[in-house]
gemmi code that builds the backbone of each chain (N, CA, C; Angstrom):
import gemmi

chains = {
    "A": [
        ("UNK", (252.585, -80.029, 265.580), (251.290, -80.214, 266.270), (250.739, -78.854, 266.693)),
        ("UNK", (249.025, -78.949, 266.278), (248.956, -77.075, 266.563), (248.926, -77.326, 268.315)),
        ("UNK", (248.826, -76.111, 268.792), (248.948, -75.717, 270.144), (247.504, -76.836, 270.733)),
        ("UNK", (247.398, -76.322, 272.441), (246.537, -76.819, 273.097), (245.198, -75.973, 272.831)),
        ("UNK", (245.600, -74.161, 272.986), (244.607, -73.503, 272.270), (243.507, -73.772, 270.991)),
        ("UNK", (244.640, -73.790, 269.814), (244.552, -74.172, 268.508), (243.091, -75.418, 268.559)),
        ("UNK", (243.665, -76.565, 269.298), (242.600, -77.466, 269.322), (241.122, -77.567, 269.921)),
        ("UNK", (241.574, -76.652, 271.033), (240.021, -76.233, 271.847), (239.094, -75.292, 270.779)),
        ("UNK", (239.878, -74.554, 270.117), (238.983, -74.019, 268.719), (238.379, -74.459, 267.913)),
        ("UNK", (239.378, -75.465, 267.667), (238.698, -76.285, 266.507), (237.356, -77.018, 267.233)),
        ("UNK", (237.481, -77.391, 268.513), (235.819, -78.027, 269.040), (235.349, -77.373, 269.767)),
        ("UNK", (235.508, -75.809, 269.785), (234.574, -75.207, 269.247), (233.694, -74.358, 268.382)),
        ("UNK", (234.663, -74.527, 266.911), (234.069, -74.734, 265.908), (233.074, -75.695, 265.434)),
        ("UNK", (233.616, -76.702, 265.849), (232.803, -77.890, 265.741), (231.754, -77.709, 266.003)),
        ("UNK", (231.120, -77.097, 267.562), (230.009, -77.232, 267.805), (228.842, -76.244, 267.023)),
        ("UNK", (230.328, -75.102, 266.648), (229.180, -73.712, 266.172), (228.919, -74.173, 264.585)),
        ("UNK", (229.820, -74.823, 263.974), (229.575, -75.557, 263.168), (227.907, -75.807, 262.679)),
        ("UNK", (228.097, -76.873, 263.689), (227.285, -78.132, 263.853), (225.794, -77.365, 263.848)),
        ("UNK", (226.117, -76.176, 264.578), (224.578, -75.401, 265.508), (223.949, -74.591, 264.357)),
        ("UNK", (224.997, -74.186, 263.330), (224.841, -73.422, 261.919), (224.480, -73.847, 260.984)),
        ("UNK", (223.844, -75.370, 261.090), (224.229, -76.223, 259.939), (224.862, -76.160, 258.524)),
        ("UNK", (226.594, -75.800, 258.774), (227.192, -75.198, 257.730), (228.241, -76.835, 257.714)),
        ("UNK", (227.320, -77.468, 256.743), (228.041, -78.996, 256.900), (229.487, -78.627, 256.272)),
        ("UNK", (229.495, -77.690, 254.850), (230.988, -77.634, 254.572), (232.333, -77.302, 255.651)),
        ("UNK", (231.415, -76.576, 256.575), (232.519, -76.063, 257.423), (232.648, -77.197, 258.509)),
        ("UNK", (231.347, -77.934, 258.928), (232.034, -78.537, 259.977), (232.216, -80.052, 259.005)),
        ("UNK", (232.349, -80.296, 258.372), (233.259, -81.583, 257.850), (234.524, -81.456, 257.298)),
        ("UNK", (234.445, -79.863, 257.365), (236.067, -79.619, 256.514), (236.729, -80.057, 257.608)),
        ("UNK", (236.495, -79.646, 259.093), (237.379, -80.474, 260.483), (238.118, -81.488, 260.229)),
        ("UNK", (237.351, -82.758, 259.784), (237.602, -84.242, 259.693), (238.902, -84.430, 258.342)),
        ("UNK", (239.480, -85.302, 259.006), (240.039, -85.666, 258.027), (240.054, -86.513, 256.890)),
        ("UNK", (240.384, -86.890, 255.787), (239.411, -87.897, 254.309), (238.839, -89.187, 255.026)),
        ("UNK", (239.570, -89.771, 255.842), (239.399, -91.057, 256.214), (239.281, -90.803, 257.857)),
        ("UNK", (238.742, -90.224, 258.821), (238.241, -89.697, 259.620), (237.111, -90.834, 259.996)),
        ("UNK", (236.992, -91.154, 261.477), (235.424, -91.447, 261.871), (234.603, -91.065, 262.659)),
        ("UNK", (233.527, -91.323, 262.582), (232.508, -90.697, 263.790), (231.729, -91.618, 263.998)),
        ("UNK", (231.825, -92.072, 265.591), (231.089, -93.270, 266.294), (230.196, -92.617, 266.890)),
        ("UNK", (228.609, -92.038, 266.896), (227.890, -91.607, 267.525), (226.737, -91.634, 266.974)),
        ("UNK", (226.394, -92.550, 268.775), (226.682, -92.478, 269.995), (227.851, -93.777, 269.941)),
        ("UNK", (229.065, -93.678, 271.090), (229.639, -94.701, 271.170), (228.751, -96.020, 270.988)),
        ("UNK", (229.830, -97.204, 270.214), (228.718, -98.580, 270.540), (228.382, -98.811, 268.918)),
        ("UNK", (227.910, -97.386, 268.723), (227.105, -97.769, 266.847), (228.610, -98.090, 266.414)),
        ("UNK", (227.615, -98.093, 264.886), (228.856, -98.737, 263.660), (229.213, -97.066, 263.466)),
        ("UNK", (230.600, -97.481, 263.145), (231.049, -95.907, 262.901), (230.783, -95.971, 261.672)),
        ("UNK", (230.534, -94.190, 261.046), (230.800, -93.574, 260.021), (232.117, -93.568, 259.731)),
        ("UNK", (232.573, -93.532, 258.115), (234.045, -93.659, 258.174), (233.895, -92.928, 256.858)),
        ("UNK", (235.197, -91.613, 256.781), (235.194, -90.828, 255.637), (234.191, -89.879, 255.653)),
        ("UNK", (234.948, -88.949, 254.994), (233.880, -87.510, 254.994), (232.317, -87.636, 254.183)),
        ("UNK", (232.750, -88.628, 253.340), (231.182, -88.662, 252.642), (230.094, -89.324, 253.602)),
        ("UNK", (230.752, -90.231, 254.245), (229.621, -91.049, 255.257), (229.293, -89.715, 256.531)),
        ("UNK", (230.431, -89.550, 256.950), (230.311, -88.200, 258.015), (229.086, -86.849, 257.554)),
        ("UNK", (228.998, -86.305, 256.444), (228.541, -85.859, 255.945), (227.032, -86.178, 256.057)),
        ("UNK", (227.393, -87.222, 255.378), (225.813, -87.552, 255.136), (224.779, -87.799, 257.179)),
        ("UNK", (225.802, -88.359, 257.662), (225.467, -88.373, 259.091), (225.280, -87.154, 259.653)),
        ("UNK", (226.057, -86.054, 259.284), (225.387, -84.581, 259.559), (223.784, -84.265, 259.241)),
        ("UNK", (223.828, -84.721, 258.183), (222.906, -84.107, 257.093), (221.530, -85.132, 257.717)),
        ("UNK", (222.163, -86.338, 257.724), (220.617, -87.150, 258.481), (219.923, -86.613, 259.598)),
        ("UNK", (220.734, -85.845, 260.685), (220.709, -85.838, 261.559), (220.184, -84.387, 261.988)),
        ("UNK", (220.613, -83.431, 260.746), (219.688, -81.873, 260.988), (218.053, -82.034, 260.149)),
        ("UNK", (217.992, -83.605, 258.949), (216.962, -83.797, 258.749), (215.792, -83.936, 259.366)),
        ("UNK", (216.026, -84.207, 261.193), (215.592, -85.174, 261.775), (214.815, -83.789, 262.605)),
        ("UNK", (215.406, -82.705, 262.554), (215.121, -81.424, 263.237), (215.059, -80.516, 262.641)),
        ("UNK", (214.621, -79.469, 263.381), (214.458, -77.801, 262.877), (215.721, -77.121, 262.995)),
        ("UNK", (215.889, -77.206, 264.147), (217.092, -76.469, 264.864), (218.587, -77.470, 265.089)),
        ("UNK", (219.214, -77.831, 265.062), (219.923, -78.246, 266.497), (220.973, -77.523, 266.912)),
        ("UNK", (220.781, -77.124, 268.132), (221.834, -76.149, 269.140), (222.701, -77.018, 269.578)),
        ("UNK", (224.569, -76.976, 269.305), (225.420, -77.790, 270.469), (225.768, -76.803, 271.250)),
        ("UNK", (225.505, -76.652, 272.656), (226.275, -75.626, 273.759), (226.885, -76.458, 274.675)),
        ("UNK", (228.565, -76.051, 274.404), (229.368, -76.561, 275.599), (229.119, -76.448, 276.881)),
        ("UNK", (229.470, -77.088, 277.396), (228.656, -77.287, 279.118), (230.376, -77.223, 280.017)),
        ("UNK", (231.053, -78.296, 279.857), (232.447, -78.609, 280.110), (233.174, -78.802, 279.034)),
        ("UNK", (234.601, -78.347, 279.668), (235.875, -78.476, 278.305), (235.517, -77.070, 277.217)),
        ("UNK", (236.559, -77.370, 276.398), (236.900, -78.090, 276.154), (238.168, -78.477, 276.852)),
        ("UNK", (238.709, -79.594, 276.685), (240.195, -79.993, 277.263), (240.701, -81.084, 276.436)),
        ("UNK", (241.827, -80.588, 276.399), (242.626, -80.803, 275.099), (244.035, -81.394, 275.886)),
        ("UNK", (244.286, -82.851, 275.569), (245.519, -83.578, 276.298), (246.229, -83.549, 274.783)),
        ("UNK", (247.869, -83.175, 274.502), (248.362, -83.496, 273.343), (247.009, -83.493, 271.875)),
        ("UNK", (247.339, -84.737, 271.579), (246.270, -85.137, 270.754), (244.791, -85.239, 270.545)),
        ("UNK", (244.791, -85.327, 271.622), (243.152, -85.928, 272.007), (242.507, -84.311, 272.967)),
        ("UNK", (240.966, -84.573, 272.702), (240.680, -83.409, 273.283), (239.096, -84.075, 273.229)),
        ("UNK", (238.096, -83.495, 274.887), (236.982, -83.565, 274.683), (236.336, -82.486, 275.534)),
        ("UNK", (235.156, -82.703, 275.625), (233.854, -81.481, 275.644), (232.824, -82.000, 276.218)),
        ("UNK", (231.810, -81.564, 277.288), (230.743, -82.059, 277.731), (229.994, -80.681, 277.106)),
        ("UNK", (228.740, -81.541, 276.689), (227.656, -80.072, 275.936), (226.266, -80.843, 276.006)),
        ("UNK", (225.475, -79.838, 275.706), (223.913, -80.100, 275.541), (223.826, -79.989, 274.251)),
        ("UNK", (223.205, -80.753, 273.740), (222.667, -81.210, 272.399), (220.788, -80.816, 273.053)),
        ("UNK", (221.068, -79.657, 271.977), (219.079, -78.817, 271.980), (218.350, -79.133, 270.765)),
        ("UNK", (217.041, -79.973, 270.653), (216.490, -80.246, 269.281), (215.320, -79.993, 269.164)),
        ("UNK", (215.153, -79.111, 268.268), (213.828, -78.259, 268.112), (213.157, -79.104, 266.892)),
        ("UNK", (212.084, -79.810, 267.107), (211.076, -80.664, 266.378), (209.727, -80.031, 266.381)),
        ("UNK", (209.390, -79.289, 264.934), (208.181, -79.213, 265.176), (207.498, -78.449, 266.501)),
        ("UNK", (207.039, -78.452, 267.932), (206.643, -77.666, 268.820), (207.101, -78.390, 269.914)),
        ("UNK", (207.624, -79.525, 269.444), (208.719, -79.962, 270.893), (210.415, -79.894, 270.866)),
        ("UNK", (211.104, -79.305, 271.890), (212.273, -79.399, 271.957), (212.674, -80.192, 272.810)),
        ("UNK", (213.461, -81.020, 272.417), (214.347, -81.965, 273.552), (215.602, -81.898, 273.691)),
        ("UNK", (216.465, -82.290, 274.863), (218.006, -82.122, 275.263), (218.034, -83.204, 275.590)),
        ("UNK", (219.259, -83.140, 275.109), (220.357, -84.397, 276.157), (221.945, -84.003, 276.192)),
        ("UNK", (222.495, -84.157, 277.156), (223.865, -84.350, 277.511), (224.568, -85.285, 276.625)),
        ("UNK", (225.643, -84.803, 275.941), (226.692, -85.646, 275.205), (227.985, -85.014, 275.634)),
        ("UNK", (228.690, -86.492, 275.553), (230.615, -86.175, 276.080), (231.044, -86.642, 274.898)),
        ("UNK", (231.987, -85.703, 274.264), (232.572, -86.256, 272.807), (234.010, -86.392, 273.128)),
        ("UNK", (234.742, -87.076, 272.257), (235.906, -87.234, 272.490), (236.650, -87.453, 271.405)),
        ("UNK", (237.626, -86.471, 271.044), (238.301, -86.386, 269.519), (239.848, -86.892, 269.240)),
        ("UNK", (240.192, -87.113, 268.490), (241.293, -87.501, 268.059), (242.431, -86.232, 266.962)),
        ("UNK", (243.385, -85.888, 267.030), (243.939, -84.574, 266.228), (244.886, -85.560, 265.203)),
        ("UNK", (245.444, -84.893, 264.059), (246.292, -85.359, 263.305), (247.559, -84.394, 263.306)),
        ("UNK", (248.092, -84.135, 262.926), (249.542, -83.725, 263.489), (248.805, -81.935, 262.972)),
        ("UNK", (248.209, -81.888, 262.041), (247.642, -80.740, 261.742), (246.684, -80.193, 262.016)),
        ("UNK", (246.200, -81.059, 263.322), (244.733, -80.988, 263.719), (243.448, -80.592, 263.431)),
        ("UNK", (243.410, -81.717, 262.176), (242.279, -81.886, 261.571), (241.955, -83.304, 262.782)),
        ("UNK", (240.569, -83.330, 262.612), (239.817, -84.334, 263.657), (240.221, -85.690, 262.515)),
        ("UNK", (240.727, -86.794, 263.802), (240.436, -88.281, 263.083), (239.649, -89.451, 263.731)),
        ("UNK", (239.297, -88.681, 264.972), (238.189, -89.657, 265.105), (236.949, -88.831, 266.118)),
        ("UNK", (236.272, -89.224, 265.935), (235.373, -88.339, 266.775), (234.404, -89.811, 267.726)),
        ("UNK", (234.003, -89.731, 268.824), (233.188, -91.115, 269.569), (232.571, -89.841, 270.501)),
        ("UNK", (231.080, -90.101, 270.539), (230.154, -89.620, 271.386), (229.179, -90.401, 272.670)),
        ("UNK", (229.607, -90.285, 273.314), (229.011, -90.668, 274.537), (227.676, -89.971, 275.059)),
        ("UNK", (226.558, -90.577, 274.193), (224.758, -89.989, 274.877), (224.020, -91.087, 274.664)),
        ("UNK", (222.684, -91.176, 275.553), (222.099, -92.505, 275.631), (220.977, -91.729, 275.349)),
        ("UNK", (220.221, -92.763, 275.002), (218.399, -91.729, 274.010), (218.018, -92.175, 275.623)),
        ("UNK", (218.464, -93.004, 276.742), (217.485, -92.691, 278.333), (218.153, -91.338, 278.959)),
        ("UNK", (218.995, -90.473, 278.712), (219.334, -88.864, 278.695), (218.796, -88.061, 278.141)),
        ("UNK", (217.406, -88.535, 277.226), (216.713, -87.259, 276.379), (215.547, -86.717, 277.433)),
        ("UNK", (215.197, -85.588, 277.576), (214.709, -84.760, 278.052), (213.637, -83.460, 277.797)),
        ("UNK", (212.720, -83.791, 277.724), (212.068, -82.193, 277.354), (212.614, -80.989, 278.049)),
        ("UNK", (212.248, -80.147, 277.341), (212.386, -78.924, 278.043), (211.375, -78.125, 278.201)),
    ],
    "B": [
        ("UNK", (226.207, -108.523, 281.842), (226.429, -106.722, 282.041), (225.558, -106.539, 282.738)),
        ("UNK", (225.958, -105.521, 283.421), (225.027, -104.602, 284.537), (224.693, -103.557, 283.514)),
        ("UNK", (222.885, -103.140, 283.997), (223.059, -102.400, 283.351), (222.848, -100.893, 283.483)),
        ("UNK", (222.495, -99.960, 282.632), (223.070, -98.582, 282.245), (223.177, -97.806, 283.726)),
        ("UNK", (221.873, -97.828, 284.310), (222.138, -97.192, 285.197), (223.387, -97.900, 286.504)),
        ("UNK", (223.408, -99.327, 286.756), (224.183, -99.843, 287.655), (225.717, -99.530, 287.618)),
        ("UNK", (225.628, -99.129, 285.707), (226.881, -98.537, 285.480), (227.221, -96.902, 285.752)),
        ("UNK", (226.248, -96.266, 285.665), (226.169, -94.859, 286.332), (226.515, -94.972, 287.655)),
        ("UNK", (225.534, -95.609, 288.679), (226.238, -95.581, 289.467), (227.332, -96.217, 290.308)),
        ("UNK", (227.697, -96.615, 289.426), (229.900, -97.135, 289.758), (230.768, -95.983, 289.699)),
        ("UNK", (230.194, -95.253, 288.548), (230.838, -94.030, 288.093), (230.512, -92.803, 289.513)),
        ("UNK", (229.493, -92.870, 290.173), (229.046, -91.966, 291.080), (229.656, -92.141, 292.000)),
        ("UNK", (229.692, -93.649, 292.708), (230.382, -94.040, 293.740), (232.331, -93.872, 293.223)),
        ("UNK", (232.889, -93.467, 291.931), (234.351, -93.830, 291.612), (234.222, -92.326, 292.485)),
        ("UNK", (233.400, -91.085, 292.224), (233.845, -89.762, 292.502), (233.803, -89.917, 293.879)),
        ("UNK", (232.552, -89.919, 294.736), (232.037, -90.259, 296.092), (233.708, -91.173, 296.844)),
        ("UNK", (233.759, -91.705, 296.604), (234.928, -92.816, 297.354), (236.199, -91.916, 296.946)),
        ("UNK", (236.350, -91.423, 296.064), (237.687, -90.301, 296.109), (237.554, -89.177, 296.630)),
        ("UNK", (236.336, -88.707, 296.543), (236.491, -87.323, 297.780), (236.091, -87.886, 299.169)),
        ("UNK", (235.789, -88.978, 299.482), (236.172, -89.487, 300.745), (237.390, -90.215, 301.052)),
        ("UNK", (238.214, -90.203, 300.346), (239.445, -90.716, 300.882), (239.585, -91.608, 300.915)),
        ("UNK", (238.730, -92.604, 300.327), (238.555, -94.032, 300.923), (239.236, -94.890, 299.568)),
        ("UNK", (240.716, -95.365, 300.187), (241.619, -96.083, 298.854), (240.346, -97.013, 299.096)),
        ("UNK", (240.161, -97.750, 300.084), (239.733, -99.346, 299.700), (238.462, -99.706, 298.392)),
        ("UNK", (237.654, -98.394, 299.004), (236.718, -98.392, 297.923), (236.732, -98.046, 296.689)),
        ("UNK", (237.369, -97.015, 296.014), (237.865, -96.410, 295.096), (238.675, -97.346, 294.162)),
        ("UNK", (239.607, -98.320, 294.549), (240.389, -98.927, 294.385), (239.454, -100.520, 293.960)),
        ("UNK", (238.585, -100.610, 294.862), (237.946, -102.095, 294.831), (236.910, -102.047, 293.342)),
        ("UNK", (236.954, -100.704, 292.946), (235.706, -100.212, 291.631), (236.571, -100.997, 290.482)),
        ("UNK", (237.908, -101.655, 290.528), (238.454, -101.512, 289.712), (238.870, -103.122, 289.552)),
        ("UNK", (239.275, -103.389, 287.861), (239.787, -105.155, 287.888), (241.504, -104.971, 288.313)),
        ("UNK", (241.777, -106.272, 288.238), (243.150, -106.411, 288.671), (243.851, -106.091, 287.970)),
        ("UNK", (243.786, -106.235, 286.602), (245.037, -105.739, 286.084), (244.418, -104.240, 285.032)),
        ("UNK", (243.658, -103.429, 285.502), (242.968, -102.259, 285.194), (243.992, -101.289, 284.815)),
        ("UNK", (244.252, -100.211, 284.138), (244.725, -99.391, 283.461), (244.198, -97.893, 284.193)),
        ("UNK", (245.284, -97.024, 284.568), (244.416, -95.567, 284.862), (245.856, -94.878, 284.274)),
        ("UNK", (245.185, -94.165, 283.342), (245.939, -92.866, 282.357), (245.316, -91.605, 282.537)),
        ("UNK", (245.640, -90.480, 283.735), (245.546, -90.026, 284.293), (246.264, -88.332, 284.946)),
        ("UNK", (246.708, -87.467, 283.426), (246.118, -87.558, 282.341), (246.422, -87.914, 281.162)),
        ("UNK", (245.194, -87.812, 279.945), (245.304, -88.822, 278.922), (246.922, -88.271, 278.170)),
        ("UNK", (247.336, -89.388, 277.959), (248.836, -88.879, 277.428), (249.751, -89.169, 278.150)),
        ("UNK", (249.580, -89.234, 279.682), (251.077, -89.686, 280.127), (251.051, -91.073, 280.651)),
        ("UNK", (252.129, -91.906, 280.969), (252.119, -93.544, 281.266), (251.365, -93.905, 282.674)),
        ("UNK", (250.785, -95.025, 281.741), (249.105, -95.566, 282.592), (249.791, -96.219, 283.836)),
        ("UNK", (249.211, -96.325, 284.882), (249.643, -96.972, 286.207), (248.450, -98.308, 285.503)),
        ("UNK", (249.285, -99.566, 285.874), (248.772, -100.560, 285.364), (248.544, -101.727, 286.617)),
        ("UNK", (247.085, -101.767, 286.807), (247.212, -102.646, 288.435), (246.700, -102.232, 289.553)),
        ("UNK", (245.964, -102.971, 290.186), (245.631, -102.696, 291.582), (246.753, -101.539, 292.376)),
        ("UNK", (247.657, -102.250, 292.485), (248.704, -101.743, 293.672), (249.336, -100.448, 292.434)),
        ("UNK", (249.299, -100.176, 291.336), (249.607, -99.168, 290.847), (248.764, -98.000, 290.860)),
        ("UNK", (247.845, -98.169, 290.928), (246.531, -97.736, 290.693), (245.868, -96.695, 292.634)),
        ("UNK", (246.212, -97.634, 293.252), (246.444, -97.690, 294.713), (247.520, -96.666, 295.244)),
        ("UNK", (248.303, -96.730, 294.575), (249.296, -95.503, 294.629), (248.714, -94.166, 294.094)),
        ("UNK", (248.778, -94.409, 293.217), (248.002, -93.146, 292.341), (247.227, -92.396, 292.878)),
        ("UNK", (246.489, -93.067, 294.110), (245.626, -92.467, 294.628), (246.165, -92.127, 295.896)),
        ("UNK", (247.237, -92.538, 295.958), (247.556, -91.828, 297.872), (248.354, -90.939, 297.130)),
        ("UNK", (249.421, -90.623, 296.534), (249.847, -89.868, 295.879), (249.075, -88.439, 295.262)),
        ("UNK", (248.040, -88.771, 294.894), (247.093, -87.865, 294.787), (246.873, -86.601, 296.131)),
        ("UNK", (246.122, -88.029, 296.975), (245.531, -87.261, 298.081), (246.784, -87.128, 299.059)),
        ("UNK", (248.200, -87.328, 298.851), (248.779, -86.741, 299.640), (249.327, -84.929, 299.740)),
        ("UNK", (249.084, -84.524, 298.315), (249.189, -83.759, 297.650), (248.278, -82.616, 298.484)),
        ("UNK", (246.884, -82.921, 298.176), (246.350, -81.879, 298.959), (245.246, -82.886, 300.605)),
        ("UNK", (245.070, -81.123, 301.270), (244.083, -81.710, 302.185), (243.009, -82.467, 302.549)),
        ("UNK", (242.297, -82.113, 301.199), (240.941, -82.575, 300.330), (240.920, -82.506, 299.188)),
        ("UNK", (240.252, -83.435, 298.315), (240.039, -83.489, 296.914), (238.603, -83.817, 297.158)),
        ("UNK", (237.605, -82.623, 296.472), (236.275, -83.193, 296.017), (235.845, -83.141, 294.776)),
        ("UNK", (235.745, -84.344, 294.246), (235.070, -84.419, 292.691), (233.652, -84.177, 292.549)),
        ("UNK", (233.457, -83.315, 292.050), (232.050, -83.024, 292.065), (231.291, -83.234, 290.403)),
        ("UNK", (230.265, -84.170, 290.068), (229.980, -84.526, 288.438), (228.974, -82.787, 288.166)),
        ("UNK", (229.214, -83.150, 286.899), (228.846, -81.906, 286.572), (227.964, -81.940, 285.224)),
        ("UNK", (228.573, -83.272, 284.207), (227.507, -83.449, 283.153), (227.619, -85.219, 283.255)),
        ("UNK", (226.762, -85.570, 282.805), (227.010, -87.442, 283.079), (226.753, -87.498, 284.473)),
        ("UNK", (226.712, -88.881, 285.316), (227.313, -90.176, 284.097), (226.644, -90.511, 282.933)),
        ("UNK", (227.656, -90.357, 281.715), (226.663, -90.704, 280.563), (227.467, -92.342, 280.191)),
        ("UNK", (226.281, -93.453, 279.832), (226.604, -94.855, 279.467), (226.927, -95.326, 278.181)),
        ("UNK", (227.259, -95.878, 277.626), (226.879, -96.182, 276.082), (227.406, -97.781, 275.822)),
        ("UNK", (227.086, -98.710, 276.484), (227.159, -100.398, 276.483), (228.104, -100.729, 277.493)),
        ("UNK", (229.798, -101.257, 277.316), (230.465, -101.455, 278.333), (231.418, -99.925, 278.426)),
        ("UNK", (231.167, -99.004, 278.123), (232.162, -97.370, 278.163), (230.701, -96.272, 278.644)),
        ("UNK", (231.999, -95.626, 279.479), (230.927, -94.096, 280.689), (231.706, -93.610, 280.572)),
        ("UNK", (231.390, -91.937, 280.637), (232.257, -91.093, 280.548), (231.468, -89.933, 281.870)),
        ("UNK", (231.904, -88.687, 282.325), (231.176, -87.644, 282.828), (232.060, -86.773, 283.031)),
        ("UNK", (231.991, -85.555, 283.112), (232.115, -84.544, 283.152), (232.670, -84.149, 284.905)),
        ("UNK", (233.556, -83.805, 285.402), (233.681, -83.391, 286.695), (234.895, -81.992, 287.209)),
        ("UNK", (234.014, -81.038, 288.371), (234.879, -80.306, 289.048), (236.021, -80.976, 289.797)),
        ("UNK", (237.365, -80.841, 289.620), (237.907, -81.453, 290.868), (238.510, -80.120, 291.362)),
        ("UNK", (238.100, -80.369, 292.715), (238.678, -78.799, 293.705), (239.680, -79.774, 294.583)),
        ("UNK", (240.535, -79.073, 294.633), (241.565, -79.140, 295.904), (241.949, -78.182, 296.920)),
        ("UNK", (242.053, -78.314, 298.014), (242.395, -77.873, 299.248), (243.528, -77.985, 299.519)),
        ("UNK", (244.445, -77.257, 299.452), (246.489, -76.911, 299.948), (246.220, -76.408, 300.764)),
        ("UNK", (246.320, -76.557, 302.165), (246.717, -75.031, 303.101), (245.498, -74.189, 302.965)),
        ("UNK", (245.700, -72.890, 302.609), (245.551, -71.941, 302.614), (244.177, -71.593, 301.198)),
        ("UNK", (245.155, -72.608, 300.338), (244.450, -72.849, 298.891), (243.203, -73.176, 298.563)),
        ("UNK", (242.675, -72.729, 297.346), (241.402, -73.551, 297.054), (241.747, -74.095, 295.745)),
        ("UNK", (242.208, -75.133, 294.359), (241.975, -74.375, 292.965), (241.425, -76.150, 292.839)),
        ("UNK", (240.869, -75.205, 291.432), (239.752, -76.212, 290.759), (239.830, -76.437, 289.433)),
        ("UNK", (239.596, -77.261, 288.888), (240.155, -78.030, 287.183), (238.849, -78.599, 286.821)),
        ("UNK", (238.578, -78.819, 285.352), (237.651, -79.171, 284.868), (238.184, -80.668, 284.297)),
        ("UNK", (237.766, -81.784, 284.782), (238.610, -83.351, 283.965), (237.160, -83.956, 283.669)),
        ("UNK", (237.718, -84.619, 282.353), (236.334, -85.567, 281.788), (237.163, -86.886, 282.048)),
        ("UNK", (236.184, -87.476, 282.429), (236.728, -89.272, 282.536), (235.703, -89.480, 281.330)),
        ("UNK", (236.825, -90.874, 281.082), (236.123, -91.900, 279.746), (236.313, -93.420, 280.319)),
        ("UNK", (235.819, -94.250, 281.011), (235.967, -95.071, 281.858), (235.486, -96.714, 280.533)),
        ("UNK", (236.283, -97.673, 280.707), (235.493, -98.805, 280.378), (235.261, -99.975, 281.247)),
        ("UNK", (234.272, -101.028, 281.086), (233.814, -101.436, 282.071), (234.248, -103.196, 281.596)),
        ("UNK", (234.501, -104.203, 282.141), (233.791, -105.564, 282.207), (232.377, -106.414, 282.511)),
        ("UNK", (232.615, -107.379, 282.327), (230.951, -107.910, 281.750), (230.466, -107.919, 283.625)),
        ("UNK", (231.565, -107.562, 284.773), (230.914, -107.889, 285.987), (230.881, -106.615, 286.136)),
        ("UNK", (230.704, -105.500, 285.513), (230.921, -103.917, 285.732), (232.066, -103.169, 286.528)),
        ("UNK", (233.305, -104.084, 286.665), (234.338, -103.454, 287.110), (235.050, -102.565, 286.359)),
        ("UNK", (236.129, -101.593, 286.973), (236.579, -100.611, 285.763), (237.953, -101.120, 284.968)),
        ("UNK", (237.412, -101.658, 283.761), (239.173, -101.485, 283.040), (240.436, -100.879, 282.903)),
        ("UNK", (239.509, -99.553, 282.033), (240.510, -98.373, 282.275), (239.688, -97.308, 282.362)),
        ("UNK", (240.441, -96.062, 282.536), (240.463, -95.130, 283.189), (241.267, -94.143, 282.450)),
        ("UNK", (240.372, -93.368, 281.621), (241.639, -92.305, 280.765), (240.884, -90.866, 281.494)),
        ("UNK", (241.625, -90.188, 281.656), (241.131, -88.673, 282.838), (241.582, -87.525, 281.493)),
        ("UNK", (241.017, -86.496, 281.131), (241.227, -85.506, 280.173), (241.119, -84.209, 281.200)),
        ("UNK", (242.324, -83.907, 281.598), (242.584, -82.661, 282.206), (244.107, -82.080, 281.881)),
        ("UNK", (243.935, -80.491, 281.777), (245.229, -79.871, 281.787), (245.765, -79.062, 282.860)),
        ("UNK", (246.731, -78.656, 283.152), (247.028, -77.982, 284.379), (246.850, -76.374, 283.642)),
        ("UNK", (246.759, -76.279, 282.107), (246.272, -74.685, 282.341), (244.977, -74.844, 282.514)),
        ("UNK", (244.202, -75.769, 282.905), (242.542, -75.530, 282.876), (242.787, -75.160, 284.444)),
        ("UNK", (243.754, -75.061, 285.721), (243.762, -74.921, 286.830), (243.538, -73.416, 286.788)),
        ("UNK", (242.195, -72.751, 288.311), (242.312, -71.967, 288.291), (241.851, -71.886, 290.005)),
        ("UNK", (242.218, -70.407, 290.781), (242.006, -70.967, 292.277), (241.008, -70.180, 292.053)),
        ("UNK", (239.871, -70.917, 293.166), (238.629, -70.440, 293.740), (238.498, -69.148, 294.286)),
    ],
}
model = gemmi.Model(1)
for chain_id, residues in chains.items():
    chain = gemmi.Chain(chain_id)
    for i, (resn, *xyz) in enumerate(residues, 1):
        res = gemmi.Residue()
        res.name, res.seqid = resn, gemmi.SeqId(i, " ")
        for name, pos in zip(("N", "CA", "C"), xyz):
            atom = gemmi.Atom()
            atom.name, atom.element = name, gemmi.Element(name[0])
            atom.pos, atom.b_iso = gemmi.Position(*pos), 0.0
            res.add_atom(atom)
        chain.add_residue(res)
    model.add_chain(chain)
structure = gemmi.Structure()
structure.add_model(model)
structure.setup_entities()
């Protein structure tokens, strides 16, 4: 199992990832059969191709998007999460909202599950 | 279900009623046979009267405990999560930890469980 370090890297890779839109790099994280429930509640994505494509919908949707950690990361054994601002630059409006993610490690800590906790009544201009 | 916000603030009042000391209230946020894993990874106190402990045990520890939220409460149907400072007071002491709760709820908005994501190297004194 990588370290406690090891894993706080990896999310925050994730986020710089995410902020770079360098989908190869941040789906290489996940593991083949990996999911991502976000926002908690939805139907999860399952597998890197669905994950992927949920990246990819989702920088469609924007110009920019910035993830900046706010809290965490913190990393228990396996599991590890992060409070951050999610920044989305549309056109001449930007909006935020607060998201709490919460990950799952595999013994090699690649991500196997990822669940996001943000409500669209947390979106915000700036 | 109660909703999003009624569930925010359960989550406001879980911090509020633990930095006041107050088992009855803190304790009453919760169902009977409720779950608190605390932190995520080690064995859940299962139960009112387990749960009840947990918390004098806590606060016997130090002088004061104030949880202070810091990102959240964020909702997402019957699961809240937020972001919080917890500072403690020893003596002489000040130190402070960064823990994310991931809380789930019942259809009367009581708390199920209770998983806390903190490490003791995230401890640092004030």
């Amino acid at each position: 199992m990588p370290t406690e370090d090891e894993l706080r890297a990896t999310l925050i890779r994730y986020t710089e990832a995410f902020s770079a839109g360098d989908a190869d790099a941040w789906v290489g994280l996940f593991t083949e059969d990996a999911t991502v429930e976000d926002p908690v509640g939805s139907p999860k994505h399952v597998g890197r191709d669905a994950i992927r494509a949920f990246f990819e919908a989702g920088h469609a949707m924007a110009d920019k998007i910035t993830l900046t950690i706010k809290e965490g990361p913190v990393v228990c054994g396996s599991e590890g999460s992060f409070a951050m601002e999610v920044m989305s630059e549309m056109g001449g409006a930007t909006i935020v909202l607060t998201a709490i993610d919460v990950m799952t490690f595999d013994d090699a800590g690649a991500i196997t599950s990822q669940r996001a906790f943000w409500s669209p009544s947390g979106i915000r201009t700036l």
